[in-house]
C-alpha positions in Angstrom: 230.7 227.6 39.4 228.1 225.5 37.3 231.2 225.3 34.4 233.6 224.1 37.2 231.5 221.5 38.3 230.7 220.0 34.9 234.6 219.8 33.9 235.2 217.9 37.0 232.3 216.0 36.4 233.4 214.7 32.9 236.8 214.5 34.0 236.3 212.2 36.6 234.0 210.1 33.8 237.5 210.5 31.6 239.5 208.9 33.9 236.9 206.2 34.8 236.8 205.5 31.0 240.6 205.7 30.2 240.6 203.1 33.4 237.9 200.8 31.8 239.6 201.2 28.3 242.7 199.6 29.6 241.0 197.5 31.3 239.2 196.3 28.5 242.5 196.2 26.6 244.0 193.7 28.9 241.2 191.8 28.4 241.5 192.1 24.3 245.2 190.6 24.8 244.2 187.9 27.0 241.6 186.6 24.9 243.9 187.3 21.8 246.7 185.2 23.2 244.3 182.1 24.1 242.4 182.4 20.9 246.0 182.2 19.0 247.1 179.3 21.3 244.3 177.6 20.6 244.8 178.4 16.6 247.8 176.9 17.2 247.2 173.3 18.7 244.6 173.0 15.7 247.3 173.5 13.1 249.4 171.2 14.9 246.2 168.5 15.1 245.2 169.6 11.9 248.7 168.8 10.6 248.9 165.4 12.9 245.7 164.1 10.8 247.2 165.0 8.0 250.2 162.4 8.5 248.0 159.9 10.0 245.9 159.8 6.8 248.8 159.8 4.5 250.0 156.6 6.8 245.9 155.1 6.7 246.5 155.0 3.1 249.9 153.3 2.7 248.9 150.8 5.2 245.5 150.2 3.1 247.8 150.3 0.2 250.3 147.1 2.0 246.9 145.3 3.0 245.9 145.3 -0.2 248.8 144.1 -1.9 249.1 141.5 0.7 245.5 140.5 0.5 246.8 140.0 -3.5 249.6 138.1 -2.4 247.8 135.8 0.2 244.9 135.0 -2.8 248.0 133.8 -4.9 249.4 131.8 -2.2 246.4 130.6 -1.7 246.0 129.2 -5.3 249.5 127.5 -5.1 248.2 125.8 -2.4 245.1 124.5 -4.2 247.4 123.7 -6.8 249.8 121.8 -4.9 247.4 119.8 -3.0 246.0 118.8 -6.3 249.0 117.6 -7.5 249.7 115.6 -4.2 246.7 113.9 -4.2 247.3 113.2 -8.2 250.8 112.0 -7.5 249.4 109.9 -4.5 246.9 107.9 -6.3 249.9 107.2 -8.9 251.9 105.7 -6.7 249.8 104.2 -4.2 249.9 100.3 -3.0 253.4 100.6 -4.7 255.4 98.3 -2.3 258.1 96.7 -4.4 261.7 96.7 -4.2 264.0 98.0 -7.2 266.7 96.4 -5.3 264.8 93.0 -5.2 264.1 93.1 -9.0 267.6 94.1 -10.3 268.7 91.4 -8.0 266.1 88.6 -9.7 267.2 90.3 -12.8 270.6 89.2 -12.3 270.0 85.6 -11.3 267.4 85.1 -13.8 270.6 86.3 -16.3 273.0 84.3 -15.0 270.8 80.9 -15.3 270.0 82.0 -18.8 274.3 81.9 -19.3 274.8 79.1 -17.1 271.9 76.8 -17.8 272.4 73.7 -20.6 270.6 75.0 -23.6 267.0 74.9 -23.9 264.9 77.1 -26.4 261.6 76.7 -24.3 263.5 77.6 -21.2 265.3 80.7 -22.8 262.5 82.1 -24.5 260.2 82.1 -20.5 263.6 83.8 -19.2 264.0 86.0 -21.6 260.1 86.8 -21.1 260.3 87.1 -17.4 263.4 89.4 -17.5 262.2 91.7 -20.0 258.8 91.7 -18.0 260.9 92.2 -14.6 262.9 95.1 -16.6 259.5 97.0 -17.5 258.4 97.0 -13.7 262.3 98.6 -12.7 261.3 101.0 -15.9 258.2 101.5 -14.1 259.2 101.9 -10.2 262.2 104.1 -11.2 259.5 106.4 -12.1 257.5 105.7 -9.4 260.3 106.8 -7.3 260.9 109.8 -9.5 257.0 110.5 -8.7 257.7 109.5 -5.0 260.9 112.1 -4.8 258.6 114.8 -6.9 256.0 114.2 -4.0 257.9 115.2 -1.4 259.2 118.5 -3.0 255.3 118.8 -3.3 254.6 118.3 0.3 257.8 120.3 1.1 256.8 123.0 -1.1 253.2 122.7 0.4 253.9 123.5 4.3 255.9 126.1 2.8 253.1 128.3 1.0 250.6 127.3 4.3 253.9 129.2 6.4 253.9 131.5 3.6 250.3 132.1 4.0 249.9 132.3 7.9 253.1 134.8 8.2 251.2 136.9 5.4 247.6 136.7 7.5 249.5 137.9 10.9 250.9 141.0 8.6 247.9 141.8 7.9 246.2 141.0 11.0 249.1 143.3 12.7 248.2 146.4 9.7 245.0 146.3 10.3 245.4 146.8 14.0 247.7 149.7 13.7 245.1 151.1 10.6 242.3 150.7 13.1 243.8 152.4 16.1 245.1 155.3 13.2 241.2 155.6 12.4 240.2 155.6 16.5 242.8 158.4 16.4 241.6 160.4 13.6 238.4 160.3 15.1 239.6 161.7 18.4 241.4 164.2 16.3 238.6 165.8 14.7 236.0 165.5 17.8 239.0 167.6 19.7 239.4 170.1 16.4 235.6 170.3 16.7 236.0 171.1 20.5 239.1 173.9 20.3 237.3 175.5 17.1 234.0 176.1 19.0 236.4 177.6 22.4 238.0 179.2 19.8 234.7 181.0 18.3 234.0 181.9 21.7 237.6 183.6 22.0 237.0 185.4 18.7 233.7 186.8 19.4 234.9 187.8 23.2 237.5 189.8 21.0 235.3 190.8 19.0 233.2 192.5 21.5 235.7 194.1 23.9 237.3 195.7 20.5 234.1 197.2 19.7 233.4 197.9 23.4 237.3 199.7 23.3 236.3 201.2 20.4 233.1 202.8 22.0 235.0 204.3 24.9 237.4 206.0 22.7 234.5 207.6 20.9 233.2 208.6 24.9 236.5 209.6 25.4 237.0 212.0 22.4 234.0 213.6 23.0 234.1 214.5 27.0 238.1 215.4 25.8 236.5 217.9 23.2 233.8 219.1 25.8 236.8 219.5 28.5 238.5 221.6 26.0 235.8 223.5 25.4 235.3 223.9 29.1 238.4 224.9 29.3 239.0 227.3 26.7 235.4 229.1 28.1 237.2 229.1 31.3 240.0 230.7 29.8 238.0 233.4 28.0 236.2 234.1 30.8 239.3 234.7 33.5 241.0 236.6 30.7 237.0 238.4 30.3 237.6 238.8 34.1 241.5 240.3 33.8 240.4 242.6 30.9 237.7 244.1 33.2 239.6 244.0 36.7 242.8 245.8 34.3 240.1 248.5 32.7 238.8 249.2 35.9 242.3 249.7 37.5 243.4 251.6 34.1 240.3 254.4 34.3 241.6 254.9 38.4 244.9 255.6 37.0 243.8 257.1 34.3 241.4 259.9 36.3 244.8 260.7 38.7 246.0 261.5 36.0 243.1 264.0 34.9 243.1 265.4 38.3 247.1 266.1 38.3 247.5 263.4 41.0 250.7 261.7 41.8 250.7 257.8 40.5 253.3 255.4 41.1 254.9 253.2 38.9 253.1 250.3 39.3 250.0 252.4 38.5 251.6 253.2 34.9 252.6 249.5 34.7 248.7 248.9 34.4 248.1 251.4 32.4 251.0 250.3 29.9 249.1 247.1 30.1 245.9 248.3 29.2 247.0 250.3 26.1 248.8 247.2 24.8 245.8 245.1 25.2 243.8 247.7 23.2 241.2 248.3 26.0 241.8 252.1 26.9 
């Protein structure tokens, strides 16, 4: 029959859907699972910037405050080389011996005690003494100067070490800052990259759900059209039972009119007939 034909019809479609559906499904899952993998390595870069930055920062914080420190330095060792140069021209073409003039000190003292008295002579001495005594004043702090100018010099190749371990600091910082920057950069362009793959993911999703969604809706409706199919069918065999039963109840039912012998399947169908309300 014409019916028969149709529900195979749409059954066959049913099952062709249901297949597709699942099908479909799998698909959803797959493209669920990479898009959520993909989520997950850009938290994880996402994150990794994060710390990089936070270490950018501190290390642009160090340079800084070593840049600071290597400007002082560098003042100390303007300072100091001023006060070399100050103290050199001080004691400069400074060649005479303290030992030499305490030791003509001492003889020209001794000839004042043991030389016959002689104002003239006593008084040029006494001159030359107190005139030798004012240079040992003098080269005692020349060598004062001379001991201060070697702290100086001491003091100087100190800051200039001072200053080169600082610029190799911050030579070394800013190498590490700028390979932190190359890798931020590298960061983002690959964040850009899974984002995009990621979209694509998403709207894949986004379609097969939809697509899953519209072959429930086919679904539904060829199951309500098979049920209706089927409950026709149903009607119409019971249609054809009721009529076949009717039939086979007015047979029995005109034996019975004519006085003729009917067996017990006969009044089986006939019981059935009365309790279907159709005789």
């Amino acid at each position: 029959m014409e019916s028969d034909k149709r529900y195979n019809i749409l059954a066959s479609k049913l099952r062709e859907l249901s297949s597709k559906r699942r099908s479909l499904l799998e698909d959803v899952k797959r493209a669920k699972e990479k898009r959520d993998k993909l989520n997950a390595e850009i938290s994880e870069a996402v994150l990794k910037i994060k710390m990089l930055r936070s270490e950018y920062r501190n290390l642009s914080l160090e340079i800084s405050n070593l840049k600071e420190e290597l400007s002082s330095n560098y003042s100390k060792l303007r300072e100091t080389r001023q006060l070399i140069s100050e103290i050199k021209l001080k004691i400069g073409g400074s060649n005479i011996s303290l030992k030499d003039l305490r030791k003509r000190i001492s003889n020209l003292e001794w000839e004042l005690q043991t030389s016959p008295t002689d104002l003239q002579v006593e008084k040029k001495i006494a001159g030359e003494v107190a005139k030798l005594e004012r240079e040992v004043k003098k080269q005692e702090e020349l060598l004062k100067l001379k001991g201060v100018f070697m702290e100086l010099k001491a003091t100087r190749e100190a800051i200039k070490l001072k200053i080169e371990s600082i610029k190799s600091r911050i030579e070394e910082l800013n190498v590490r800052r700028e390979t932190i920057k190359k890798t931020i950069i590298q960061l983002d362009e690959r964040i850009r990259s899974l984002r995009g793959e990621a979209n694509n993911y998403r709207n894949e999703l986004l379609q097969k759900v939809k697509e899953v969604g519209e072959l429930r809706m086919a679904e539904k409706s060829i199951t309500e059209e098979l049920k209706t199919l089927e409950e026709e069918k149903r009607k119409r065999i019971e249609d054809e039972v009721k009529s076949i039963l009717i039939k086979n109840a007015r047979v029995v039912l005109d034996k019975l009119r004519k006085g003729e012998r009917v067996t017990a399947e006969e009044l089986k169908i006939l019981a059935e007939a009365e309790d279907m309300g159709v005789i």
